[in-house]
C-alpha positions as CSV (number, residue, x, y, z in Angstrom):
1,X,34.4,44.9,-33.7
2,X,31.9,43.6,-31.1
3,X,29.6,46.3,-29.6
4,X,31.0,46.9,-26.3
5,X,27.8,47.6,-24.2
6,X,27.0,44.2,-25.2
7,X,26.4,42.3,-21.3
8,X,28.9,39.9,-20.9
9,X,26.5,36.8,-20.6
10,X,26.0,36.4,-25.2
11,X,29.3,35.3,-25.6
12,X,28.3,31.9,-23.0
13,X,25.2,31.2,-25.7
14,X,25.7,28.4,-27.9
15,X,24.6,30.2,-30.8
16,X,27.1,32.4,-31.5
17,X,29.1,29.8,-33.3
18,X,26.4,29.6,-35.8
19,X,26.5,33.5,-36.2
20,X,29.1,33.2,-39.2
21,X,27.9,30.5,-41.2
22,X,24.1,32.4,-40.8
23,X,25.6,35.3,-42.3
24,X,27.4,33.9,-44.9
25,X,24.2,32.0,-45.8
26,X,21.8,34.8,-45.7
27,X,24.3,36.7,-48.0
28,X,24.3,34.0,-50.6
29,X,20.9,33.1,-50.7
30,X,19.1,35.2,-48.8
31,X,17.1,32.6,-47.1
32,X,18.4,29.7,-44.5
33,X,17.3,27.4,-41.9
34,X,18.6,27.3,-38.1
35,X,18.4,24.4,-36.2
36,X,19.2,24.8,-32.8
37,X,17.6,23.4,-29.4
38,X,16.1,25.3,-27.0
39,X,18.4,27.5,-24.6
40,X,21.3,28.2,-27.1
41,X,20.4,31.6,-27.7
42,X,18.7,31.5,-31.4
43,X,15.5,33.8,-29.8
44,X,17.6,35.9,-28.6
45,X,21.4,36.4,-29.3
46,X,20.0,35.8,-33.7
47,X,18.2,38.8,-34.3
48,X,20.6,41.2,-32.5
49,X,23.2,39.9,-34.8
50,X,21.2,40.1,-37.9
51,X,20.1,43.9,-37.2
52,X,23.9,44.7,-36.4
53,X,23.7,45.5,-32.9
54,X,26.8,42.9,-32.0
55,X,28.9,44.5,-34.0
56,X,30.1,47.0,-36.6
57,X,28.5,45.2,-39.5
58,X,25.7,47.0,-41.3
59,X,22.7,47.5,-39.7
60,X,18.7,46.4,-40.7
61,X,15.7,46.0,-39.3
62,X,14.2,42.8,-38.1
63,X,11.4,41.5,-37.9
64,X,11.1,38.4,-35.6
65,X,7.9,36.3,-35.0
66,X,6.9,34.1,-32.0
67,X,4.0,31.9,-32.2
68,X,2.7,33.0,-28.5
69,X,2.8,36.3,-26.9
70,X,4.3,35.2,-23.4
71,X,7.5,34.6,-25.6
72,X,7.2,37.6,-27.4
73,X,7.7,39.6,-24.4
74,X,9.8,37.7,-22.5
75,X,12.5,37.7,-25.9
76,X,12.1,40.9,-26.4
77,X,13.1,42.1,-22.1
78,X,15.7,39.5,-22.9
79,X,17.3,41.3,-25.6
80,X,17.3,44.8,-24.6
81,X,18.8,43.6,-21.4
82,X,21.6,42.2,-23.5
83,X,21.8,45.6,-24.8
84,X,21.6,47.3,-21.5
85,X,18.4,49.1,-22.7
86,X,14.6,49.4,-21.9
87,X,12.2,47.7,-24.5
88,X,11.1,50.0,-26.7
89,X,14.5,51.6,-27.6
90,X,16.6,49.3,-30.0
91,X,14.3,46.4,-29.2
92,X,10.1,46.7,-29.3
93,X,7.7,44.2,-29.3
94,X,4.1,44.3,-30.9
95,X,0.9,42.0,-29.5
96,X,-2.8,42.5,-30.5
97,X,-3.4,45.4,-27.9
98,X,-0.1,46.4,-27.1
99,X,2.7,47.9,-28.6
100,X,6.4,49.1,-27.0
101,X,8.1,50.0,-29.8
102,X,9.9,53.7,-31.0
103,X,11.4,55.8,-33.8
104,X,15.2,54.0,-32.6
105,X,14.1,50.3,-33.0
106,X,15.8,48.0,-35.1
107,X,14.7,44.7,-33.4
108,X,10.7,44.0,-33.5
109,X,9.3,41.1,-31.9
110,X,5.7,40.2,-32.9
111,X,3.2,36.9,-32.5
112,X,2.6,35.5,-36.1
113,X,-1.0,36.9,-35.6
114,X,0.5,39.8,-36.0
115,X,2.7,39.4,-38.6
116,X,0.4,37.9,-41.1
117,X,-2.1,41.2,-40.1
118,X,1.1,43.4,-41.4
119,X,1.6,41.2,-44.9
120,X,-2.3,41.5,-45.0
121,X,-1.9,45.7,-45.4
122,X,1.1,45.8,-47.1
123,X,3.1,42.6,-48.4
124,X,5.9,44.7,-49.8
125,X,6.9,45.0,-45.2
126,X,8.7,48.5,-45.9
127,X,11.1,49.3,-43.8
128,X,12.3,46.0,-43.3
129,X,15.3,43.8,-44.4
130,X,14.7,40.5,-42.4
131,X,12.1,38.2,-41.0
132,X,12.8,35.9,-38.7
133,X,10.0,33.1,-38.3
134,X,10.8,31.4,-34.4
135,X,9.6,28.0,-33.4
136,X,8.8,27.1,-36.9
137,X,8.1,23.4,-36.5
138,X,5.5,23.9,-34.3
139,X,3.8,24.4,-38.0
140,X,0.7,26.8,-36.5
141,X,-1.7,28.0,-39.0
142,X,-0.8,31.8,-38.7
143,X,2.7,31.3,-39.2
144,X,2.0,28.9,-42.5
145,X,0.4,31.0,-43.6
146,X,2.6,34.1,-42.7
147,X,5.0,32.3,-44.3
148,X,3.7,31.4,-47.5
149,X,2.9,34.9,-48.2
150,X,6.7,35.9,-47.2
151,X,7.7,33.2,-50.0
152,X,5.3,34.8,-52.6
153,X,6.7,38.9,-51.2
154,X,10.5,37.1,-52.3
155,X,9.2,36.1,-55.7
156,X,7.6,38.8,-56.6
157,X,7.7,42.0,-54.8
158,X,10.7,42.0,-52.6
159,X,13.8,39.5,-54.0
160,X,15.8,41.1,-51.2
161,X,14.1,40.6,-48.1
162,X,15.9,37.8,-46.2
163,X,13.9,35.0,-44.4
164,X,15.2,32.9,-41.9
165,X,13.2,29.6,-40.4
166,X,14.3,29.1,-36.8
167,X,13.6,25.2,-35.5
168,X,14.5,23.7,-32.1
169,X,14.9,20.1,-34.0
170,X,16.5,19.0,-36.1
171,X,13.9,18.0,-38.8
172,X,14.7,20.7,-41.2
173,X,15.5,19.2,-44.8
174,X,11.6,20.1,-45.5
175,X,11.5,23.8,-44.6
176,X,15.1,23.6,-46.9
177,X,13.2,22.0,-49.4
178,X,10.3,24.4,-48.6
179,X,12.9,27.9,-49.1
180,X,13.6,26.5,-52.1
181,X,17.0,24.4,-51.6
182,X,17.9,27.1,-48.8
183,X,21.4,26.2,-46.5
184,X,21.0,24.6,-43.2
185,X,22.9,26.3,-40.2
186,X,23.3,23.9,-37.0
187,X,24.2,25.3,-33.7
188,X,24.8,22.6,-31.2
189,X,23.6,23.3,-27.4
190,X,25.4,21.7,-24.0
191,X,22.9,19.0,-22.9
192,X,23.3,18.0,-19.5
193,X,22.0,13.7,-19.1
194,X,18.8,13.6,-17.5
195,X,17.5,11.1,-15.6
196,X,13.8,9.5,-16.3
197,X,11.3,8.4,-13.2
198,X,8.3,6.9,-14.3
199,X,5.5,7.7,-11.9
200,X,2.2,6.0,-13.2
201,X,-1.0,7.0,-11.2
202,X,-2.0,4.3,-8.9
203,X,-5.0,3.7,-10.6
204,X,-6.5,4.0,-14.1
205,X,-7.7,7.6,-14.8
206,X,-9.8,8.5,-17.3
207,X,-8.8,9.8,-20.7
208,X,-8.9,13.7,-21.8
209,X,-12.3,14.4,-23.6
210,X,-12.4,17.5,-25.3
211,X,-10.9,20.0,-22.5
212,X,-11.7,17.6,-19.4
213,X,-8.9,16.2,-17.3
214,X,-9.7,13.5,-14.9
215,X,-9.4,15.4,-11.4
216,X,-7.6,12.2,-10.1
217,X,-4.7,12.5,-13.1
218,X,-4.1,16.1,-11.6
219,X,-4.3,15.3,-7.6
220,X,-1.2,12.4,-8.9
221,X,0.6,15.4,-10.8
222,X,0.7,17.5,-7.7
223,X,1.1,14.5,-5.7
224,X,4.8,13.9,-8.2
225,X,5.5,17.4,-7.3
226,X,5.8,17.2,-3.7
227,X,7.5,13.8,-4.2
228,X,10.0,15.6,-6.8
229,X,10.4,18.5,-4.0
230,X,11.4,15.3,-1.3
231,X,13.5,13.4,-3.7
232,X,15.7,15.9,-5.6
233,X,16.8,19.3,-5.8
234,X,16.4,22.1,-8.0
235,X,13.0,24.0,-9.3
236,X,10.8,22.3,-10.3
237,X,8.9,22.9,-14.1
238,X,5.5,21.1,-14.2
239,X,3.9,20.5,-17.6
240,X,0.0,20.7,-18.2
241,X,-2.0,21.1,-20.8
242,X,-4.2,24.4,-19.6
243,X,-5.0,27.6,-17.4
244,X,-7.8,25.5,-15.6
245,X,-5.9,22.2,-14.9
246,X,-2.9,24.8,-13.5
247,X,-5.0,26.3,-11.0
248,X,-6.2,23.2,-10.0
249,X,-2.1,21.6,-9.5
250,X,-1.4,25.3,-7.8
251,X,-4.3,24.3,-5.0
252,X,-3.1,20.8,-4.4
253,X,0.3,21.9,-4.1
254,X,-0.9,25.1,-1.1
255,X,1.7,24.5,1.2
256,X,4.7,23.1,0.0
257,X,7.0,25.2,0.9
258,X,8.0,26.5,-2.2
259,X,7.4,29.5,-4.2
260,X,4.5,28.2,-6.7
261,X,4.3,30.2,-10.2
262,X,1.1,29.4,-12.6
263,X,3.1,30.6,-16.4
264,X,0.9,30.7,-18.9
265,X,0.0,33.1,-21.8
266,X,-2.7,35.4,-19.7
267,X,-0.4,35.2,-16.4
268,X,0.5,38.6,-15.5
269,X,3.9,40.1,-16.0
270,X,4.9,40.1,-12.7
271,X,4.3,36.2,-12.6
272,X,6.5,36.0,-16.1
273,X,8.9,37.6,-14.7
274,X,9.5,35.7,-11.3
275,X,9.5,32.7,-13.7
276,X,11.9,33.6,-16.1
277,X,14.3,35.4,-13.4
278,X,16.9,33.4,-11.1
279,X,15.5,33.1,-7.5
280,X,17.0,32.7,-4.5
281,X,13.7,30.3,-2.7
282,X,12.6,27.2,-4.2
283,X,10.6,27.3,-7.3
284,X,7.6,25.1,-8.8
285,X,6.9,26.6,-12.4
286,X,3.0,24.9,-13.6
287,X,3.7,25.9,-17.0
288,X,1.5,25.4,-20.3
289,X,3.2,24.3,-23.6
290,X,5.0,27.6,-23.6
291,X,7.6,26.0,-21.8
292,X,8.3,24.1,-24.5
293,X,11.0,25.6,-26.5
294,X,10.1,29.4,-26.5
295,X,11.3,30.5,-23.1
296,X,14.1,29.1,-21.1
297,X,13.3,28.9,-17.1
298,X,16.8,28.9,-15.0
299,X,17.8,27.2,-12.3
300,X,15.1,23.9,-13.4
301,X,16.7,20.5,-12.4
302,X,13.8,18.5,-12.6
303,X,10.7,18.5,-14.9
304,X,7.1,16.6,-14.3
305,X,5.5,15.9,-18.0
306,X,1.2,15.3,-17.2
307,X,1.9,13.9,-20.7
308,X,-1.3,16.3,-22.2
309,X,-1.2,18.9,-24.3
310,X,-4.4,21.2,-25.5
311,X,-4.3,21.9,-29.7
312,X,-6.4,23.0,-32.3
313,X,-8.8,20.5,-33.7
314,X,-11.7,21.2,-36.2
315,X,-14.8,19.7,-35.9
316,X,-16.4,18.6,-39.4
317,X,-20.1,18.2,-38.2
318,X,-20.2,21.1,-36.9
319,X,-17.2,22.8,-39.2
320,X,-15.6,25.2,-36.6
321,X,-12.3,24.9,-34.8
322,X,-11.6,24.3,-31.1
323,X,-9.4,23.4,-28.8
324,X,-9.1,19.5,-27.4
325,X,-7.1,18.0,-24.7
326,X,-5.0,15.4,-26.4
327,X,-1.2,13.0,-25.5
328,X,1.8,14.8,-25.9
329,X,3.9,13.7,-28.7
330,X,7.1,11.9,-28.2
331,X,8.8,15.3,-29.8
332,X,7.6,17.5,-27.4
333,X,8.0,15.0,-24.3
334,X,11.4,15.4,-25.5
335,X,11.7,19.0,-25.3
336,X,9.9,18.8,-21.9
337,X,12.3,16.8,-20.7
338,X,15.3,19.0,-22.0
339,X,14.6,21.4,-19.8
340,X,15.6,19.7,-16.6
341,X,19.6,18.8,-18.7
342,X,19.9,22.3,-19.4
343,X,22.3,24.0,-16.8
344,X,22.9,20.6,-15.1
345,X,22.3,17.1,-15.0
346,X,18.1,17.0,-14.0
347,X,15.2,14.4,-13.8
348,X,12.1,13.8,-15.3
């Protein structure tokens, strides 16, 4: 029997399809592997079903772990919303430094930071029944880790403990491989065709060194933006690779007649929230990689890719870690460009 405080707005996510064949999976082997593209409701709609809260079925605890924290909190407002609750009551979220989370919660949101932290103190995680590791293919080293210690908690400690790897592709025979032969669940999302506008600079730029960005690569970007604004309609979601090379777009772009949001991980809640709420005014979203696949950003009908992306690299002469401005892969262009075919047909 479905929960009937449940909003209205779960049973139009894609996921729920899935939610059978998850169950039946989890039940049988205790692990599994979800494949399903952004905006189809796996952040959200997956956990509450796993803990119960959709229905009458038993209840656990969950444990669900996002790779950033701007997607911790924004999945975790999403979900109590669903339930008609405040965060902290059914549904808390944890971050280094902050924590919303109660006596009543079922559904835990965390960054794989502070997951691994938790398997660090106490690998046996009492309490709970089910982790759920988001954004899996984005392969960071936390959650690799995180989840190499989950496999070794199954094998020896905790046989019971359930373990689902969430993926917005559709590359998942390895992480089946990797739960040891575990079932793969597809959920299949409504893509919308989008169409694709090259827009070269009109000269040569010079390429990303370390975390520099040629200042004449980001004047074109804002320069595609007002063109986009002209052209098209819709909001407008702008990837770039960093907090710096988003200020610098949001002062080219002073002006424009359109409300201009800079979402990244230290933007301020209010910011997150103008973002991920429907607005009324004209929107351009300058957004980092977050963008990607962990947050969904409605009413987006067109999408401008700078192509960049800022990652992890080690440095062997010096041996230390550092982040470096380097080309998109064609995976995540791909997902960038997703996001304007979400609720309608869109351009990048």
């Amino acid at each position: 029997m479905t929960n009937p405080a449940l909003r209205p707005a779960w049973r139009e996510l894609p996921v729920r399809t899935a939610l059978p064949a998850l169950h039946r999976a989890l039940d049988e082997h205790g692990t599994a592997v979800l494949a399903a593209p952004p905006g189809t409701g796996k952040t959200t709609l997956v956990p509450l079903a796993l803990a119960g809260l959709l229905s009458d079925g038993p209840a656990r605890r969950v444990l669900v772990a996002e790779p950033r924290r701007l997607a911790v909190r924004a999945a975790a407002r999403r979900m109590a919303w669903l339930l008609g609750e405040s965060v902290g009551d059914r549904v808390g979220y944890t971050v280094r430094g902050e924590r919303r989370a109660g006596p009543a919660t079922v559904v835990e949101v965390v960054t794989t930071g502070v997951l691994l932290q938790r398997l660090q103190r106490d690998q046996e995680l009492p309490g709970v029944d089910v982790v759920v590791l988001d954004e899996c293919h984005e392969r960071h080293l936390d959650a690799d880790t995180a989840l190499a210690f989950l496999l070794d908690v199954r094998a020896a400690l905790r046989p019971e403990l359930r373990l689902v790897c969430a993926s917005a592709t559709s590359d998942t025979e390895a992480w089946a491989e990797l739960l040891g032969g575990a079932p793969v669940v597809e959920a299949h999302g409504v893509s919308h065709p989008v169409d694709v506008v090259w827009a070269p600079p009109p000269r040569a730029v010079r390429p990303a060194h370390g975390t520099r960005v040629d200042p004449a690569l980001l004047d074109h970007v804002a320069g595609t933006v007002r063109r986009a604004l002209a052209e098209r309609p819709g909001d407008v979601l702008c990837f770039l690779p960093g907090v710096g090379e988003i200020a610098r777009v949001a002062g080219a772009l002073d002006g424009v007649g359109a409300d201009v949001l800079q979402l990244h991980g230290r933007a301020p809640l209010s910011v997150q929230d103008a973002a991920l709420t429907p607005s009324e005014r004209r929107r351009v979203v300058l957004a980092t990689a977050v963008a990607e696949s962990s947050l969904t950003v409605p009413g987006v009908r067109i999408v401008v890719d700078a192509g960049l992306a800022r990652e992890p690299r080690t440095d062997h002469a010096r041996g230390l870690a550092g982040l470096v401005t380097v080309r998109a892969s064609l995976a995540a262009a791909r997902q960038r460009a997703g996001r304007a075919g979400r609720e309608a047909p869109g351009t990048v």
